[in-house]
CHARMM internal coordinates of N, CA and C (Angstrom, degrees):
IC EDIT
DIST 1 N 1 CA 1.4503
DIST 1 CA 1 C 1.5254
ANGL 1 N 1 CA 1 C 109.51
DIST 1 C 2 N 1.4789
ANGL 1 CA 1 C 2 N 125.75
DIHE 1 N 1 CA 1 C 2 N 140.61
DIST 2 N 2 CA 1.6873
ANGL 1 C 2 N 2 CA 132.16
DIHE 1 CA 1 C 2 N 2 CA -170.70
DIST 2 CA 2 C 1.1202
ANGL 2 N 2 CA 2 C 81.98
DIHE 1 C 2 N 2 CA 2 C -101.97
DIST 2 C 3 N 1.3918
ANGL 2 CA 2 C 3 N 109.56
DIHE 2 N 2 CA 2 C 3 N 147.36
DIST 3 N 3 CA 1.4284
ANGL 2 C 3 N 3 CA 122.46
DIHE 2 CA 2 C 3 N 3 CA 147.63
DIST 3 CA 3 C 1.9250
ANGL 3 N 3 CA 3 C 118.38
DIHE 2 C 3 N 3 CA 3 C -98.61
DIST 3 C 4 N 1.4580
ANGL 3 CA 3 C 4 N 90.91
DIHE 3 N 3 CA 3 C 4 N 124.84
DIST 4 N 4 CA 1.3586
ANGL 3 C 4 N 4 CA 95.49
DIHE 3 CA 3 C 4 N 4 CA -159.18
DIST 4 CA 4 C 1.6495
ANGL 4 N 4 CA 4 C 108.23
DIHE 3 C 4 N 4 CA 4 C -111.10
DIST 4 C 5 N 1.7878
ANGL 4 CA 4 C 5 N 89.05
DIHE 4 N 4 CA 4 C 5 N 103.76
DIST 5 N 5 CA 1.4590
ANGL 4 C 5 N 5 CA 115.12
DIHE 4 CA 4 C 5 N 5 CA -167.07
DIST 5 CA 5 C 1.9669
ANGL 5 N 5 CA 5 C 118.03
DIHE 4 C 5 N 5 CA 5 C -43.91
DIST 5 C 6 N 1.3714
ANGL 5 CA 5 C 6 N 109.41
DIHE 5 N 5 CA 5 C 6 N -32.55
DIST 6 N 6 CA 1.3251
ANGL 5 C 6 N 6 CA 102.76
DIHE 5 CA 5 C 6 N 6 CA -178.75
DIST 6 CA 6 C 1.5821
ANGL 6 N 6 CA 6 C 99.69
DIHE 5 C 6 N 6 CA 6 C -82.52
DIST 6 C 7 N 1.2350
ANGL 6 CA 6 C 7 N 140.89
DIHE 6 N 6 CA 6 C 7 N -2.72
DIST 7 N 7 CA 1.5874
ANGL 6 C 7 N 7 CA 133.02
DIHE 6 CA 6 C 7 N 7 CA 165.73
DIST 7 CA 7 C 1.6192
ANGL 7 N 7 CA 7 C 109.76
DIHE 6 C 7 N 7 CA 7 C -84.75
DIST 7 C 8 N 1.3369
ANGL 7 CA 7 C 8 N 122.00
DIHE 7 N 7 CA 7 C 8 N -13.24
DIST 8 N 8 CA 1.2427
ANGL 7 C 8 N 8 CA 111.36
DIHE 7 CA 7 C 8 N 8 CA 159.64
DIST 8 CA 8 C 1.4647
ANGL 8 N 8 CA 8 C 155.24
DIHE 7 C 8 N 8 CA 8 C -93.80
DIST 8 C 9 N 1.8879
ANGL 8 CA 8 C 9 N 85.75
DIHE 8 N 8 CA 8 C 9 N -24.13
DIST 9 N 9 CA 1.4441
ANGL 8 C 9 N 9 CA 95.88
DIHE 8 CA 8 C 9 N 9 CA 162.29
DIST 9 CA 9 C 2.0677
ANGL 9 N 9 CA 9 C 124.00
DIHE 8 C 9 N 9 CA 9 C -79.72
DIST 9 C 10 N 0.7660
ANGL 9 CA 9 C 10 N 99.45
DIHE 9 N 9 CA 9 C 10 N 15.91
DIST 10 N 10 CA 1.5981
ANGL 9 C 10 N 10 CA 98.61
DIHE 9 CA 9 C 10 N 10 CA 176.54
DIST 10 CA 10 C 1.6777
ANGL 10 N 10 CA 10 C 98.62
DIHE 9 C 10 N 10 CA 10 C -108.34
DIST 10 C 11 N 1.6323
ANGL 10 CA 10 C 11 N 107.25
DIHE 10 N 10 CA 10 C 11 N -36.69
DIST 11 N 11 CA 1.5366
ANGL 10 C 11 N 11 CA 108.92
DIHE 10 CA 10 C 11 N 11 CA -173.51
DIST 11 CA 11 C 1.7628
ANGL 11 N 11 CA 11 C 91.03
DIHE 10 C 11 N 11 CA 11 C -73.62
DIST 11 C 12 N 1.0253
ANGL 11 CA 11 C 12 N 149.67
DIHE 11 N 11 CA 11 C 12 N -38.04
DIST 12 N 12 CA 1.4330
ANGL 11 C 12 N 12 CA 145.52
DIHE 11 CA 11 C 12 N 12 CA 179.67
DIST 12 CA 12 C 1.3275
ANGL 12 N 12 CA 12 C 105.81
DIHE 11 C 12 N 12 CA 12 C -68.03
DIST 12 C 13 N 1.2071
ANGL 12 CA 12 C 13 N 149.19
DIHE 12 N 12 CA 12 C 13 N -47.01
DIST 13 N 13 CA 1.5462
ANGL 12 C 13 N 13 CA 143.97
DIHE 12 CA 12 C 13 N 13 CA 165.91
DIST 13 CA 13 C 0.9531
ANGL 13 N 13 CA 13 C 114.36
DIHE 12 C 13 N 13 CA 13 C -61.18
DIST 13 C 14 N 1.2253
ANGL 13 CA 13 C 14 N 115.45
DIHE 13 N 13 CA 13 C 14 N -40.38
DIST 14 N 14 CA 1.7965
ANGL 13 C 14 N 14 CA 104.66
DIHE 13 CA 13 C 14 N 14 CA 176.24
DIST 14 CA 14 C 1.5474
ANGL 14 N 14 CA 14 C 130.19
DIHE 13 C 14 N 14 CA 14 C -51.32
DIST 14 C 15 N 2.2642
ANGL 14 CA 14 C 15 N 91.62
DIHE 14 N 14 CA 14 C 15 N -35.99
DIST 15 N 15 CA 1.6572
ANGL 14 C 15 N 15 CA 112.32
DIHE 14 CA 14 C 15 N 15 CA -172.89
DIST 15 CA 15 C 1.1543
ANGL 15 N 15 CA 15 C 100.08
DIHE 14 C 15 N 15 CA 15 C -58.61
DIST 15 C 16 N 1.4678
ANGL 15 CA 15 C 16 N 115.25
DIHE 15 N 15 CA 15 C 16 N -46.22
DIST 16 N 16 CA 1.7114
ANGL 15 C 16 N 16 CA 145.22
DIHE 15 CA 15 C 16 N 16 CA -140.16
DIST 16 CA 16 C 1.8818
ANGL 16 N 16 CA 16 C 97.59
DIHE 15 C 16 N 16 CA 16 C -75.55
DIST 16 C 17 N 1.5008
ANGL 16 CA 16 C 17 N 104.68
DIHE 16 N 16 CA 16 C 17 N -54.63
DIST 17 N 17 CA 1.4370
ANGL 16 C 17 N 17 CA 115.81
DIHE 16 CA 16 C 17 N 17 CA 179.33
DIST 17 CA 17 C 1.7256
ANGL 17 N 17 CA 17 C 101.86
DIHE 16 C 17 N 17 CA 17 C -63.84
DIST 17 C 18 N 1.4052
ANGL 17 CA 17 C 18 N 125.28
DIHE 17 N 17 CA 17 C 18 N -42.82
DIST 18 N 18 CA 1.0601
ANGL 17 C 18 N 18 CA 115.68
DIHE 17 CA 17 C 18 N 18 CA -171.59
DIST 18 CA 18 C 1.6103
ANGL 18 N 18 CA 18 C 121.45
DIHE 17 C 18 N 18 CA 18 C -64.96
DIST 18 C 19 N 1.4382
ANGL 18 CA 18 C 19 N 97.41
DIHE 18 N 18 CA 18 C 19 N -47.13
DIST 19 N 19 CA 1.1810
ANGL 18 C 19 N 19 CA 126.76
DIHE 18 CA 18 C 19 N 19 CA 145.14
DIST 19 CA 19 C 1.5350
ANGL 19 N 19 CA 19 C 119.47
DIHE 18 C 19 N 19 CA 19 C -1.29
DIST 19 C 20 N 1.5368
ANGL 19 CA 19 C 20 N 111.77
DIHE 19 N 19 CA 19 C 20 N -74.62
DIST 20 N 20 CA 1.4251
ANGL 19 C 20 N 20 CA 120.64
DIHE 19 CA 19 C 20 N 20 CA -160.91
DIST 20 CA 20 C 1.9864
ANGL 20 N 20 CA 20 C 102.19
DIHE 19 C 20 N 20 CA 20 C -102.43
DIST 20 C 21 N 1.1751
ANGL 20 CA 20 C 21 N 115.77
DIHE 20 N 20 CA 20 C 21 N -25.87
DIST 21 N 21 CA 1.4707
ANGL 20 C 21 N 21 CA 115.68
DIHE 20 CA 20 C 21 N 21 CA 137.37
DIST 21 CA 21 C 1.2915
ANGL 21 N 21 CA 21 C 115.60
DIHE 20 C 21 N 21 CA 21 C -3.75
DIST 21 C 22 N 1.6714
ANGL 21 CA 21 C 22 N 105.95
DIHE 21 N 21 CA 21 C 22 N -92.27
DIST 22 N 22 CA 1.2753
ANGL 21 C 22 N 22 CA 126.69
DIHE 21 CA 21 C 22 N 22 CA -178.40
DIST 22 CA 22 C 1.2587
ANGL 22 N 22 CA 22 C 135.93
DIHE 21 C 22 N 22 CA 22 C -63.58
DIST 22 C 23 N 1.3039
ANGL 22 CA 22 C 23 N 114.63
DIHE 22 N 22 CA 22 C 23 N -19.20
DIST 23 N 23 CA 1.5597
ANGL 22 C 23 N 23 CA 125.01
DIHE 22 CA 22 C 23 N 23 CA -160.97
DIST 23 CA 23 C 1.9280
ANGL 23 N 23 CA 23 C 106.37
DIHE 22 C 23 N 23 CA 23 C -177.89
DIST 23 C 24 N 1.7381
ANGL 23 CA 23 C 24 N 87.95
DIHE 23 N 23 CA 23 C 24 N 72.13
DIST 24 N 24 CA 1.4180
ANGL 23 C 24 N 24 CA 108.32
DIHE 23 CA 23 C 24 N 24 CA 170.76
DIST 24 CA 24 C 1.3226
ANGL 24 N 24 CA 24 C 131.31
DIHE 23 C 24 N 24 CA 24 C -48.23
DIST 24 C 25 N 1.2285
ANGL 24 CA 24 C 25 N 101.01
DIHE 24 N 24 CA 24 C 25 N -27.02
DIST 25 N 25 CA 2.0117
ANGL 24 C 25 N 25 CA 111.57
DIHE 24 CA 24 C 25 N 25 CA 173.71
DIST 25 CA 25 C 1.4633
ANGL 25 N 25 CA 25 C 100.01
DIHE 24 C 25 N 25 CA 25 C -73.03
DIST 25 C 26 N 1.4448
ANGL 25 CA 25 C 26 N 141.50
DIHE 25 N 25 CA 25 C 26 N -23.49
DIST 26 N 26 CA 1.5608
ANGL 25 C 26 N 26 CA 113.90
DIHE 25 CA 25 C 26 N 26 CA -166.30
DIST 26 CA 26 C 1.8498
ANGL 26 N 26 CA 26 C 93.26
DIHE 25 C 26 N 26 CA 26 C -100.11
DIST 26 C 27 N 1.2410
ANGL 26 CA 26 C 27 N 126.47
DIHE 26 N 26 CA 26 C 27 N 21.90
DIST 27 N 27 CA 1.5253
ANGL 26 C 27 N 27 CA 127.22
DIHE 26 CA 26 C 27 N 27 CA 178.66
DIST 27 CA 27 C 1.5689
ANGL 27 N 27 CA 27 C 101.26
DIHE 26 C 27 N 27 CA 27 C -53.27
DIST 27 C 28 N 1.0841
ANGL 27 CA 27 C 28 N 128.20
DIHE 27 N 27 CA 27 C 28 N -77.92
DIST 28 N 28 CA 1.4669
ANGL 27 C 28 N 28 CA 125.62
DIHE 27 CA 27 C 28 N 28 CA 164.03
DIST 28 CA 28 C 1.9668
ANGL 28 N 28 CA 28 C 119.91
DIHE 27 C 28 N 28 CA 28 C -18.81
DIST 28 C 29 N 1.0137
ANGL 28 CA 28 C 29 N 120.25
DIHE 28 N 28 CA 28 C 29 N -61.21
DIST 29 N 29 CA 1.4833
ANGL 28 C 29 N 29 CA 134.90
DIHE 28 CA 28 C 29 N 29 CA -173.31
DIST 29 CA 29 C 2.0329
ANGL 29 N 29 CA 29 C 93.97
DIHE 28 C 29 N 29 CA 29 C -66.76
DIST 29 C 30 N 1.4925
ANGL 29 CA 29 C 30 N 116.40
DIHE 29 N 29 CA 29 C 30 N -41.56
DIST 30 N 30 CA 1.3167
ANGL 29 C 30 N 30 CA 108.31
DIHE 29 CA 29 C 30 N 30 CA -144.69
DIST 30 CA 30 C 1.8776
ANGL 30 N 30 CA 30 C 92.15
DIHE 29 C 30 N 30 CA 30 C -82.44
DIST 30 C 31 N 1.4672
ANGL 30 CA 30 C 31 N 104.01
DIHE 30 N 30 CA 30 C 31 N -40.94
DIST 31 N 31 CA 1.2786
ANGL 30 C 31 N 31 CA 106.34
DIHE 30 CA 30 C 31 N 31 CA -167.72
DIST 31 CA 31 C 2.1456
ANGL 31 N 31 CA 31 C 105.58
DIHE 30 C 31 N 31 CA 31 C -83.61
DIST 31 C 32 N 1.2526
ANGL 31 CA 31 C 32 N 116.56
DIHE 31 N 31 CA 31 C 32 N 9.21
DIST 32 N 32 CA 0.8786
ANGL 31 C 32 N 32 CA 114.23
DIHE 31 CA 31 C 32 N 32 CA 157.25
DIST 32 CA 32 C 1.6423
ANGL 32 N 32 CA 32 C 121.45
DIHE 31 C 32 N 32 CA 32 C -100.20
DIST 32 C 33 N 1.3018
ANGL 32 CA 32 C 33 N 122.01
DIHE 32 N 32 CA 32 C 33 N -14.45
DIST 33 N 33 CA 1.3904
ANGL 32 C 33 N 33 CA 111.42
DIHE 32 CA 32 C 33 N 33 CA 150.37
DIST 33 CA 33 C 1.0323
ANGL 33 N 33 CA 33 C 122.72
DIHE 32 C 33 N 33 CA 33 C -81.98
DIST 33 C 34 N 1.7975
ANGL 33 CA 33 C 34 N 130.05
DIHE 33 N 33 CA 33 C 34 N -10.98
DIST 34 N 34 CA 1.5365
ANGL 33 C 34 N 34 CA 118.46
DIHE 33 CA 33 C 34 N 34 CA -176.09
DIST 34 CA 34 C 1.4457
ANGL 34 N 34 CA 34 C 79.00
DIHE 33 C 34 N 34 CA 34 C -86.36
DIST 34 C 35 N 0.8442
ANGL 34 CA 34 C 35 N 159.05
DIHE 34 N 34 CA 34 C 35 N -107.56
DIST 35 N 35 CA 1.7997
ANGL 34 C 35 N 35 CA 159.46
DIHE 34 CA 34 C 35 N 35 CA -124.96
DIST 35 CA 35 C 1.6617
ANGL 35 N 35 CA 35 C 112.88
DIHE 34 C 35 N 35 CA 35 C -31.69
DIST 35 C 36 N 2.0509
ANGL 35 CA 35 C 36 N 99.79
DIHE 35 N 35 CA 35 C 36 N -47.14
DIST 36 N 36 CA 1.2725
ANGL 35 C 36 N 36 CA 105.27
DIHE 35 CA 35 C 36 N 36 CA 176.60
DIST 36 CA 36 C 1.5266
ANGL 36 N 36 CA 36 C 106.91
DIHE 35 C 36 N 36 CA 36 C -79.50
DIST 36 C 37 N 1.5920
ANGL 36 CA 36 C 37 N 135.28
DIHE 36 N 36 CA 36 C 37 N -19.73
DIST 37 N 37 CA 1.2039
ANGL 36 C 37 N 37 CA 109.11
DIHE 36 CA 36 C 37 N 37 CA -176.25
DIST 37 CA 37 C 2.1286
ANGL 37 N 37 CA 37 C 98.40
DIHE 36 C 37 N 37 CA 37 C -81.93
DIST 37 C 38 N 1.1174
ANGL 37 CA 37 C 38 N 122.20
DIHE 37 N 37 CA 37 C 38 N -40.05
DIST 38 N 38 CA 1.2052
ANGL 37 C 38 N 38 CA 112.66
DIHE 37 CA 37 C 38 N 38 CA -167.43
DIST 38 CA 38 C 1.2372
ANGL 38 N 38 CA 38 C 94.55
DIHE 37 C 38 N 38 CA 38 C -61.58
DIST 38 C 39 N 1.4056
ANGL 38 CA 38 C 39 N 127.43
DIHE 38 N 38 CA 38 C 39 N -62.45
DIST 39 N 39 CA 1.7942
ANGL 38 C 39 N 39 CA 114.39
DIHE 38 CA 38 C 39 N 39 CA -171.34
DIST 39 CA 39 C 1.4027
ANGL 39 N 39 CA 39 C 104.87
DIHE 38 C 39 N 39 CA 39 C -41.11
DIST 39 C 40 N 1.0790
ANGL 39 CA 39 C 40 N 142.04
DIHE 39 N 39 CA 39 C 40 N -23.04
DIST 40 N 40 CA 1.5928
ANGL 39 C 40 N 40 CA 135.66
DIHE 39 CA 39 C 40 N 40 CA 163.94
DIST 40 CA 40 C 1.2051
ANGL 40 N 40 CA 40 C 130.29
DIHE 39 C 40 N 40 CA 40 C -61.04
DIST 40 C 41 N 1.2005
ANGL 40 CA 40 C 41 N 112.28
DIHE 40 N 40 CA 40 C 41 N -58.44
DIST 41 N 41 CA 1.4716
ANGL 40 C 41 N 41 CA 121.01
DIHE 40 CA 40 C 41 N 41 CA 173.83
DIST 41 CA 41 C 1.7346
ANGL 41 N 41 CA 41 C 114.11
DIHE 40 C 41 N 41 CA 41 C -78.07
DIST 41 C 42 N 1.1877
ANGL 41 CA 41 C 42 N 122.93
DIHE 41 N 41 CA 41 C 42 N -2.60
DIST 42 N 42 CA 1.5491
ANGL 41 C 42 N 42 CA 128.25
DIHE 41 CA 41 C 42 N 42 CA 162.25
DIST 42 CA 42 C 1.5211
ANGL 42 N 42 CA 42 C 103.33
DIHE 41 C 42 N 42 CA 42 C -87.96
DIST 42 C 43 N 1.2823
ANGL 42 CA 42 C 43 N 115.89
DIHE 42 N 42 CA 42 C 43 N -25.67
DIST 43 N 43 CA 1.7223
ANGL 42 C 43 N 43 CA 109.51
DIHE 42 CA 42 C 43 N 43 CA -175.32
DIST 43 CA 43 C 1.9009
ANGL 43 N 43 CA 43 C 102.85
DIHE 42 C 43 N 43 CA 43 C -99.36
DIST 43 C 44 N 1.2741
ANGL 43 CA 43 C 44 N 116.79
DIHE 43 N 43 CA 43 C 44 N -21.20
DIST 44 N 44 CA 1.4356
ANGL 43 C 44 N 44 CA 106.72
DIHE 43 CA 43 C 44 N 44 CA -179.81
DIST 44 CA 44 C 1.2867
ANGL 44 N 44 CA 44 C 119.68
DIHE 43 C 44 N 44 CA 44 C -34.69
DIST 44 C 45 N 1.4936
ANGL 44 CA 44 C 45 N 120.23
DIHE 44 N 44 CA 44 C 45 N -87.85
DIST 45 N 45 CA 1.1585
ANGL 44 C 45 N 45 CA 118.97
DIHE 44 CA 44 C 45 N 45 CA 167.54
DIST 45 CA 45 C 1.5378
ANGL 45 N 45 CA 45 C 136.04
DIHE 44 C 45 N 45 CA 45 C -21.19
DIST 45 C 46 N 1.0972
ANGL 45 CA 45 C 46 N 134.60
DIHE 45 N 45 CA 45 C 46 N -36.21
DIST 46 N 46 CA 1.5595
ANGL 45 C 46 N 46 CA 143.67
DIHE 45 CA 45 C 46 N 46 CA -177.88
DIST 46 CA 46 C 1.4001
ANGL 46 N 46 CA 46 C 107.70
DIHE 45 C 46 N 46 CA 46 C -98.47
DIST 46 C 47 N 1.7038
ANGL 46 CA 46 C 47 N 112.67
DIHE 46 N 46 CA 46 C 47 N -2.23
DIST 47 N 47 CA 1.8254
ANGL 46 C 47 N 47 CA 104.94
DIHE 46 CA 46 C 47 N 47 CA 173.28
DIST 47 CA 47 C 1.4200
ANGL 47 N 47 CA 47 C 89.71
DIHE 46 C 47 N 47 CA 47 C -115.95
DIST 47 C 48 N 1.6970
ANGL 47 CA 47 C 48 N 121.26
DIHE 47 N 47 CA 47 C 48 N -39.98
DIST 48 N 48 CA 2.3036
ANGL 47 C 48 N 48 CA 103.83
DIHE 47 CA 47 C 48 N 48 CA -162.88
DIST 48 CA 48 C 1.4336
ANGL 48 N 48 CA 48 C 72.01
DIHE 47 C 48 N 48 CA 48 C -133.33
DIST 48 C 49 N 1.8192
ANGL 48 CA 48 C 49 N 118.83
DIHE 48 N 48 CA 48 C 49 N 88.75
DIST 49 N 49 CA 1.5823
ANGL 48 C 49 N 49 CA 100.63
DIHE 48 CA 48 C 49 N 49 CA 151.50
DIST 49 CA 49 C 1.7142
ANGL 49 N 49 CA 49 C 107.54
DIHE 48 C 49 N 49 CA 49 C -91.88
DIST 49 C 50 N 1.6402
ANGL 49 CA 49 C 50 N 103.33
DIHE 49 N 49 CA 49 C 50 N 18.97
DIST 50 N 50 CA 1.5576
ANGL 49 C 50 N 50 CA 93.46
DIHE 49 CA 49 C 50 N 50 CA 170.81
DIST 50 CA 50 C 1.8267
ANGL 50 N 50 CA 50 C 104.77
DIHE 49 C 50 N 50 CA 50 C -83.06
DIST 50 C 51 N 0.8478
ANGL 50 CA 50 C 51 N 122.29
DIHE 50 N 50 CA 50 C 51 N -10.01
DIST 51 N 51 CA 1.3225
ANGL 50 C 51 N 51 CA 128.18
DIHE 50 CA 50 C 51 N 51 CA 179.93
DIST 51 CA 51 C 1.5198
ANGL 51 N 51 CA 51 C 122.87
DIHE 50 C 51 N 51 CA 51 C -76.83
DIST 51 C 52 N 1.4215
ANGL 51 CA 51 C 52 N 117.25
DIHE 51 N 51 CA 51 C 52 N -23.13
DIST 52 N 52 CA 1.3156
ANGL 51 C 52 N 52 CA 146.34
DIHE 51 CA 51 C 52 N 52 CA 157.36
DIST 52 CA 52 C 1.2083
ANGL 52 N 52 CA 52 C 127.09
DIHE 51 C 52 N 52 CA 52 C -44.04
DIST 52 C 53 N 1.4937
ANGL 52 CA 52 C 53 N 133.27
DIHE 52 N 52 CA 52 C 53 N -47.27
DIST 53 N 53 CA 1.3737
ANGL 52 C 53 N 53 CA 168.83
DIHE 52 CA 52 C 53 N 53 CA -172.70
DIST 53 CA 53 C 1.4079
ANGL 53 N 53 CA 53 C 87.86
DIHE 52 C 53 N 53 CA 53 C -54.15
END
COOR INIT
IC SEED 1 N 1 CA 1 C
IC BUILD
């Protein structure tokens, strides 16, 4: 099974938006894991595209 990177970043903003909705103090914490998870999944491919296969 691929994991197919443009189905996750909308499902992660959505958490992230819901997220800060509810509980305005972790705005700082939330939008520093969405940045580090997308900078991840934009760099996967070009560091393990043996993992891709």
């Amino acid at each position: 099974m691929r994991i197919d990177f443009m189905l996750i970043q909308p499902l992660v903003a959505l958490i992230a938006g819901i997220l800060i909705l509810f509980i305005p103090r972790i705005l700082n914490l939330v939008v520093a894991i969405y940045l580090i998870l997308i900078g991840i999944a934009g760099l996967w491919p070009h560091f393990f595209p043996h993992l891709l296969r």
